[in-house]
C-alpha positions in Angstrom: 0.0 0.0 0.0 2.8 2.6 0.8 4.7 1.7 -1.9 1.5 2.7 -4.1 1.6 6.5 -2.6 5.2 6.3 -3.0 4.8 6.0 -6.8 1.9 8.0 -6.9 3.5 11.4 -5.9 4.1 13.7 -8.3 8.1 14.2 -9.2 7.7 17.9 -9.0 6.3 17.4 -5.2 9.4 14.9 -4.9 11.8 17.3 -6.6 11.0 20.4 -5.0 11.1 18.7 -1.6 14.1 17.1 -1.5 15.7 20.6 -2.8 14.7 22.4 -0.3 16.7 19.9 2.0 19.8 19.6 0.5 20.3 21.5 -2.8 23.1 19.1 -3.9 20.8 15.4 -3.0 20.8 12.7 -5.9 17.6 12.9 -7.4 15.4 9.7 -6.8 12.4 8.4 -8.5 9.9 6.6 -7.9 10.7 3.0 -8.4 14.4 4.3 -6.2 12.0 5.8 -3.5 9.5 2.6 -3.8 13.1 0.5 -3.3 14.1 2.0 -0.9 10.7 1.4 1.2 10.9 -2.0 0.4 14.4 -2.5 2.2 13.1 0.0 5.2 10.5 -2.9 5.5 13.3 -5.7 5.4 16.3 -4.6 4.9 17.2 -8.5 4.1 14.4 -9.1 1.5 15.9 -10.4 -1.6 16.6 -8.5 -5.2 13.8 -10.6 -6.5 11.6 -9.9 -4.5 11.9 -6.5 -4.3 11.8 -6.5 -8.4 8.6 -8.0 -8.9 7.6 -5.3 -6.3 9.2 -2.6 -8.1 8.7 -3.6 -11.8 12.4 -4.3 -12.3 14.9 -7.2 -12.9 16.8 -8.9 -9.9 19.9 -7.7 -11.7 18.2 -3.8 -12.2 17.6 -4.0 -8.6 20.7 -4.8 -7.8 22.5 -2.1 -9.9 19.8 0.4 -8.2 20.8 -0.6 -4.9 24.5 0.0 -5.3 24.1 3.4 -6.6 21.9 4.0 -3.6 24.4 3.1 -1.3 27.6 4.5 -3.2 25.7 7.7 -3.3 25.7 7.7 0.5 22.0 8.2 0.1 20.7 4.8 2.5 22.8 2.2 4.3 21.9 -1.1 5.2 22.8 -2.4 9.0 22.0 -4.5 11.4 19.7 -2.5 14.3 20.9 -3.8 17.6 19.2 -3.0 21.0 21.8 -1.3 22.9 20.6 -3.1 26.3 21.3 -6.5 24.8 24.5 -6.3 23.8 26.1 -4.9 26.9 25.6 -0.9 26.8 23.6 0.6 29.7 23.2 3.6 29.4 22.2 5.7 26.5 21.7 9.5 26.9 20.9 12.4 24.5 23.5 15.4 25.1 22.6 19.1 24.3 25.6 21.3 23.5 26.2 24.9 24.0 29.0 26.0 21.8 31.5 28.8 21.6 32.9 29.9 18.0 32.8 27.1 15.4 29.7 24.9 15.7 31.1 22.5 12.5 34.7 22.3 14.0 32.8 20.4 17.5 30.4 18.3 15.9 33.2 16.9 13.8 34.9 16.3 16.7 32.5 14.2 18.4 31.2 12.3 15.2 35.2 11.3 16.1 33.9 9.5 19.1 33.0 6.0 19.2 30.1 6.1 21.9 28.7 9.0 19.9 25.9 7.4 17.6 24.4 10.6 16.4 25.1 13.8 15.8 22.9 17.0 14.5 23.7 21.1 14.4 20.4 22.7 15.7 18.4 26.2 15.6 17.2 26.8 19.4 18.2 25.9 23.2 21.2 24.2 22.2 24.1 24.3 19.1 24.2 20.6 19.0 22.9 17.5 20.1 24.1 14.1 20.4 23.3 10.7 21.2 25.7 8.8 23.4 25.8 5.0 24.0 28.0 4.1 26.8 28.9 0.9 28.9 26.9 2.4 32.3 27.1 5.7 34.1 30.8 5.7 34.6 31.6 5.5 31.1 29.1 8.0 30.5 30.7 10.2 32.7 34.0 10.1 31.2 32.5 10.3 27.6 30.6 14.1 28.8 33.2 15.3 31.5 36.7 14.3 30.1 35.9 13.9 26.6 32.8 16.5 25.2 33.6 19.1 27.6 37.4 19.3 27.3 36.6 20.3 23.4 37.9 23.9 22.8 35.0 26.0 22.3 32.0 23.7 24.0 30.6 26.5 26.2 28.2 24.0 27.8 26.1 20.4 28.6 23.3 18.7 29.4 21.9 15.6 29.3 19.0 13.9 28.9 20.0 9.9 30.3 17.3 7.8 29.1 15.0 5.7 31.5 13.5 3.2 29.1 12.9 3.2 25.2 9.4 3.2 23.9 10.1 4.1 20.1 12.9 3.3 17.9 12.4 2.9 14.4 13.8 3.5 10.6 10.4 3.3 9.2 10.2 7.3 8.2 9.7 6.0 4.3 10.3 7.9 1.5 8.5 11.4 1.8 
């Protein structure tokens, strides 16, 4: 069903969207967008599969999905659930900076506990998702590693309790 409103978009809507994003983004169509929905619903669903969904070859599909991922435009991973395989603690860390917001945030996409990073318009200048061992490691991750950075002003962080929502599922707007 998605994949129907996927292809029934207009390219201009498509187009006009995705350039007001990013004015330098690989222009998808359709059958890339309806795809790439397909592997947000399984990302282990075969080329074949996905062809007869799409209207394409296995081989087309193929081809396709190695331009999508050469382009940087999707990846394909394994999801883990942090709790399971050993890390604790996960917290969300705003970021007050000083100078240079790009110069900070490429230092901590440097950092291996650092998951996610994003420049932002409002309380704080950055904010980023840490995974850590437990609360020790979290504490050395924010107090010996974040703000020791020349030009982080200030932190605070948000330590998550319990995960209700995570998901990949956004689709292909």
């Amino acid at each position: 069903m998605h994949s129907e409103v996927v292809a029934s978009r207009s390219a201009d809507q498509r187009d006009s969207t995705r350039e007001s994003r990013n004015g330098n983004s690989p222009q998808l169509d359709a059958v890339s967008l309806a795809i790439i929905q397909q592997l947000q619903e399984d990302g282990r669903r075969p080329y074949a599969a996905i062809g007869k969904a799409v209207g394409l070859s296995e081989a087309a599909v193929r081809q396709r999905v190695q331009k999508l991922l050469d382009q940087g435009v999707m990846q394909i991973v394994a999801v883990t659930d942090p709790l399971t395989v050993g890390f604790r603690r996960q917290a969300m860390v705003g970021i007050n900076v000083e100078g240079d917001v790009e110069s900070i945030a490429d230092a901590l996409t440097g950092m291996s506990e650092v998951e996610y990073v994003v420049m932002t318009a409002g309380s704080f200048d950055i904010l980023a998702e840490i995974v850590c061992e437990d609360d020790d490691h979290l504490l050395d991750v924010i107090n010996k590693r974040i703000r020791s950075l020349p030009g982080v002003r200030s932190t605070e962080s948000f330590v998550y309790l319990k995960l209700k929502k995570q998901t990949y599922m956004w689709g292909t707007r």
